[in-house]
N, C-alpha and C positions, 0 to 999 in steps of 0.2 A: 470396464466401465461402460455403461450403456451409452449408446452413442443419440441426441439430441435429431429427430428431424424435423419435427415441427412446435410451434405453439397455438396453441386454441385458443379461442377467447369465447364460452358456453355458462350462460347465464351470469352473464357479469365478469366472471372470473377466468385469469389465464389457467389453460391446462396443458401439462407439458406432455408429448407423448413421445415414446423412445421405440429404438429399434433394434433386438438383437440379432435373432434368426428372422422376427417377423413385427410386423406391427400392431400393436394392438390399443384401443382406447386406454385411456387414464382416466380414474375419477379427477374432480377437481381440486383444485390446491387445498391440504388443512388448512383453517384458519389457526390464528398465531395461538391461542391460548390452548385449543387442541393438540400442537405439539408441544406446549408447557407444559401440559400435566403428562407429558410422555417421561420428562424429565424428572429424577429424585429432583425432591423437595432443597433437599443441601446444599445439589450443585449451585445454587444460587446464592448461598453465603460466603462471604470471603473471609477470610481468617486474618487479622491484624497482624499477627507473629508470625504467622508465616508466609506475608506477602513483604512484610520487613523482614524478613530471613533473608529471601532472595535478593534483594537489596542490599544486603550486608553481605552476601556471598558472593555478587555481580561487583561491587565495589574493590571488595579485598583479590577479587581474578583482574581487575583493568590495573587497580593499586601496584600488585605482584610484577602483571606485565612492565609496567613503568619503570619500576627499581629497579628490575632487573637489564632493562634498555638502557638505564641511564651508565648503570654498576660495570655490564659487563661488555655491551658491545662497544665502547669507544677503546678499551682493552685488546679490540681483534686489530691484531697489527695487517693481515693482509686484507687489501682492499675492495678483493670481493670476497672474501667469505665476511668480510664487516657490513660490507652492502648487502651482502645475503641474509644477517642476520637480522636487518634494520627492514626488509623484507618482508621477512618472515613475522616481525613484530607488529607492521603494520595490518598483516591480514589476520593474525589474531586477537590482536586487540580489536581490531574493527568488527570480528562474531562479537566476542565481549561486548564493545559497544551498541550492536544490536539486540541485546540481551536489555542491557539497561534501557533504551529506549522504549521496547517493549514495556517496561514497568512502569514507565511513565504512558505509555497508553493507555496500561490498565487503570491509573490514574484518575485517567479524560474522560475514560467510561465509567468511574465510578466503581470498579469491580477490584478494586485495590484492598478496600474497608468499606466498613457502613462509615466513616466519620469523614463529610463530605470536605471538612477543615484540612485533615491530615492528606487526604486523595490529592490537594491543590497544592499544599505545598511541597509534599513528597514530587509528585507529577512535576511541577515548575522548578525545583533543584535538578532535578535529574535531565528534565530535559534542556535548561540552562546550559548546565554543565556538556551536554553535545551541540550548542547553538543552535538549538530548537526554541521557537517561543511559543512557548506550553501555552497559553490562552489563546493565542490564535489560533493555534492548529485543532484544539477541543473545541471551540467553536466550528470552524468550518469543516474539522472530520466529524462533528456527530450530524451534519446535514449530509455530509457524504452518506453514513448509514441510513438519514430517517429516507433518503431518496435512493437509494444503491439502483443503478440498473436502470434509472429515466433520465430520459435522452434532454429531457429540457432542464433537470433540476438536480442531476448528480452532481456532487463535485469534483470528480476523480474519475478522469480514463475514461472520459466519454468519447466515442468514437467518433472517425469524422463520417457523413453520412456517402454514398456516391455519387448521390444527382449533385452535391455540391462540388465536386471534382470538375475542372474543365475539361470538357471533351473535343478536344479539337485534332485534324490529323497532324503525325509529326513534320516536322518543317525545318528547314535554315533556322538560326535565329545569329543575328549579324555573323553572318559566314561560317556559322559552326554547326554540326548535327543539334538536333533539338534535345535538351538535357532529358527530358521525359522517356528518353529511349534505354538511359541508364539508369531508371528509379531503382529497377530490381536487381542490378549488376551485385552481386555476391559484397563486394567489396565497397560500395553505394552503400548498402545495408548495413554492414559491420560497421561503417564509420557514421550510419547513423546512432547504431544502435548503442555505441560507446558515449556519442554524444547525447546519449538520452539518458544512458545510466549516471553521468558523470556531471549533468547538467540539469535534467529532468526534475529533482526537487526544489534548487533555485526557481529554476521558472516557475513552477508551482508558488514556492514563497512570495515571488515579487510581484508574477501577473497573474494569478489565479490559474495558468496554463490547467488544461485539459478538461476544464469544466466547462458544465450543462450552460448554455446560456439564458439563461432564466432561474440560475439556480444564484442572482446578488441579491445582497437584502437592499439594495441602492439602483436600481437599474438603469440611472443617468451617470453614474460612475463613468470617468474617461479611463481609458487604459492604465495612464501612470496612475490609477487612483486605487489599484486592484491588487495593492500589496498585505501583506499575512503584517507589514513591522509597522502599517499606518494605523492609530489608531481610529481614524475618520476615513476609513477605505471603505468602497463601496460592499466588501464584502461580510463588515460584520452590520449589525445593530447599533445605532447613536449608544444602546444600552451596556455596550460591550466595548466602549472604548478605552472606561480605564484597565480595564485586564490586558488590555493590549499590550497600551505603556508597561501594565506590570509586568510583561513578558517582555517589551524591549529592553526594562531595569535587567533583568536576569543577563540577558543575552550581552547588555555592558556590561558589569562584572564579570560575568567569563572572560570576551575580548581582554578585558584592563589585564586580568589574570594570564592570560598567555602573552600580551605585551611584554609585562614584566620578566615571565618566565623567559621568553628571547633576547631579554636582556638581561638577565642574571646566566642564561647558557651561551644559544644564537640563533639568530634565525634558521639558520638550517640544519640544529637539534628538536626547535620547537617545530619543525614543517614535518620533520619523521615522527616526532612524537605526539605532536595532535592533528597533523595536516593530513597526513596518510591514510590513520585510523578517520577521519573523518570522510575522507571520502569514499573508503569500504564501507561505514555504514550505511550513508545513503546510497551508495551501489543497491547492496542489500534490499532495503528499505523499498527505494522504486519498481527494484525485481519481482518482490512478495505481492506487494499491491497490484504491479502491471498484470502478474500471472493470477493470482486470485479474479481479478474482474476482466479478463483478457482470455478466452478461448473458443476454438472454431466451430462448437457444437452448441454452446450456452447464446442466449440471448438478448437482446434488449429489448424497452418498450418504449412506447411515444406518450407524451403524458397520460392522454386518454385512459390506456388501457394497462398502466403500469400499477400494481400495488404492492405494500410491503413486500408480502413473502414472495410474489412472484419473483420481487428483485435482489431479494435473500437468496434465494433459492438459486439465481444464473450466478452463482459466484462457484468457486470447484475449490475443493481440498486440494494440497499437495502432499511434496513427503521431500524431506529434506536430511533426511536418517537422525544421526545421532544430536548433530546440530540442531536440526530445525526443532527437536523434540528437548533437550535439555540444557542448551544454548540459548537458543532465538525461543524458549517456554511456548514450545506447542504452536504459533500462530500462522505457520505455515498449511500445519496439519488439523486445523480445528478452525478455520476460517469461516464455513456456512454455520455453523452454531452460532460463532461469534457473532455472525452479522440479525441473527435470528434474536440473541438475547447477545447485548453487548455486556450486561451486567455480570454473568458469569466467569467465575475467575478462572483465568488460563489452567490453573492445576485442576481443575473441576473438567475442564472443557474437553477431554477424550471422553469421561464418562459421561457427560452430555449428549455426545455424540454419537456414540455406540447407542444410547438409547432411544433416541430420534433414527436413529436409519432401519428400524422396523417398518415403522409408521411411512416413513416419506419413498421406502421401495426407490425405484428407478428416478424421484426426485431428487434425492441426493448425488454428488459429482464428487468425482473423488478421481485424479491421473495420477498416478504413481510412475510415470516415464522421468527421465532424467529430468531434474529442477532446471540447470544450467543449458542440459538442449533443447526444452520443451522454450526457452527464451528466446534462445536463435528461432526456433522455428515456430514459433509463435509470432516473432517479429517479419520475419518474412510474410506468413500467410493471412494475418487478423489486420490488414491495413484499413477497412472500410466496410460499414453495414448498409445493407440497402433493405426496403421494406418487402417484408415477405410475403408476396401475391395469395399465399392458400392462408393465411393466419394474419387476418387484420388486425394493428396492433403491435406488433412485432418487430424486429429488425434484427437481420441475420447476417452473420459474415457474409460479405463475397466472395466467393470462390476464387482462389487462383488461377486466370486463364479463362474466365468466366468475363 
């Protein structure tokens, strides 16, 4: 992969320029419809039967996993191969749940069907059904896309900047070494990083967490007022309140549904059987997103000098093998397309892709290094962007040690 050293900003427009053996100029970014027409014509139709195929298929694998949790593991008479199997249930049900989820994004974008009817309620069962509330989050993730990658107006994983860090030397603080000295301690980091995977979408949900500040449709909103479940939160639109409510109706009916179910089993059948799987998905979930918009080479921009594709474009492929490609439906591995045309349905979106990476040369990002370690170490080294003295405009990781 070509590795990122600067961004230009030459005649209006950011230009990315890379380094392998050596560096050399880059023309300037295509414009959006110049890499459209890179793309077959097709890839942009979605197939009704066969985006409900998948949905009938992702169903009948979570359905299978359940019967079979419920049929055979209370049958394991000894007590850790039955915690092992309850284990093992939860981490794959919870890919399966990631799967489904995904269908319900393709949903939010529209890229499900042409039948905008069927995309909302398909979308809003499915993501019900994971305690997701489908209108909210299609709201505030398609402003994540129309802004990806600006520092005032993203919704998602916008960095903290460095001049905003306190700078002060370390100190006593009431008779103890100063905590600041063990930000980076190996074991500081893992126990943040677990509390981010395990935590990281709530706060999302309830306080907008990790968004642009300038990116509310309310910008007198108080804090408590910055929740995904209020329909008068500062984050949507007055016009967009009753879809809210219709997303918190979904999300009571699941709740009422798993009540019941812990009182027709127990509650701690119902904790293994949706409690578990639910939080491997947003495990998941947070990972994909943090790693997509999250790397030491790719960039951000200050409103100013930020546009679409530039911000299309700092996003990077992954590869998550078998999983990420027939499991979790490509959106590990087909993520800058995605964010280029959201409309494209994930089964389209490798041949999308392969098509576009003629045209876009050393603009497209693609890490094929370990999913799982590129996390850790990601989480370690991408803590904070500072502005990039040669590339006005820009904001680039901090170096570690820097």
């Amino acid at each position: 992969m070509a590795t990122v050293t600067q961004v230009e900003v030459a005649e209006g427009a950011p230009r990315l320029r890379h380094s392998l053996e050596k560096t050399s100029p880059r023309p300037a970014l295509p414009d959006i419809n110049t890499i459209r027409k890179a793309i077959p014509a097709h890839c942009f139709v979605p197939s009704t039967a066969r985006s409900l195929g998948y949905v009938a298929r992702d169903l009948a694998m979570a359905g299978t996993l359940t019967y079979a949790a419920l049929s055979f593991i209370p049958l394991v008479e000894n007590p850790v191969y039955r915690t092992a199997a309850w284990m093992a249930y939860g981490f794959l049900q919870g890919l399966v749940g990631v799967g489904i989820w995904i269908l319900a994004h393709e949903c939010g974008h529209g890229a499900f069907s042409v039948h905008r009817a069927l995309n909302d309620v398909v979308g809003w069962v499915l993501h019900s059904l994971l305690l997701v509330p489908f209108f909210s989050w299609k709201f505030s993730h398609a402003r994540h896309h129309r802004f990806t990658g600006n520092m005032e107006k993203d919704m998602a994983f916008v960095p903290a900047v460095r001049s905003e860090q306190p700078s002060h030397p370390h100190k006593l603080v009431l008779g103890f070494i100063d905590p600041e000295l063990f930000e980076d301690a190996p074991i500081v980091n893992l126990v943040k990083l677990v509390g981010h995977q395990l935590g990281g979408w709530q706060l999302y949900l309830f306080f907008n967490a990790s968004a642009g500040k300038d990116s509310l449709q309310n910008k007198d909103a108080k804090w408590w007022r910055l929740s995904h479940f209020d329909p008068f939160s500062g984050v949507f639109r007055p016009n967009e309140a009753l879809y809210i409510a219709i997303s918190d109706l979904g999300l009571a009916i699941v709740a009422a549904g798993i009540w019941y179910g812990a009182k027709a089993l127990d509650w701690q059948t119902m904790a293994l059987l949706y409690g578990v799987p639910y939080l491997w998905v947003h495990h998941w979930l947070v990972a994909i997103t943090y790693l997509h918009h999250t790397h030491q080479e790719l960039p951000h921009y200050d409103g100013k000098s930020w546009t679409f594709v530039a911000g299309a474009l700092a996003t990077v492929d992954r590869d998550f093998g078998f999983v990420g490609r027939h499991i979790f439906h490509g959106i590990i591995d087909t993520h800058v397309v995605h964010h280029l045309f959201s409309r494209i349905p994930f089964y389209h979106a490798e041949e999308a892709t392969k098509a576009i990476k003629p045209l876009l040369g050393d603009l497209y990002h693609s890490d094929e290094r370990s999913f799982m370690g590129q996390l850790w170490n990601t989480w370690n080294t991408c803590k904070y962007v500072e502005k990039d003295p040669s590339n006005p405009g820009a904001m680039r990781w901090v170096q570690q040690g820097s």
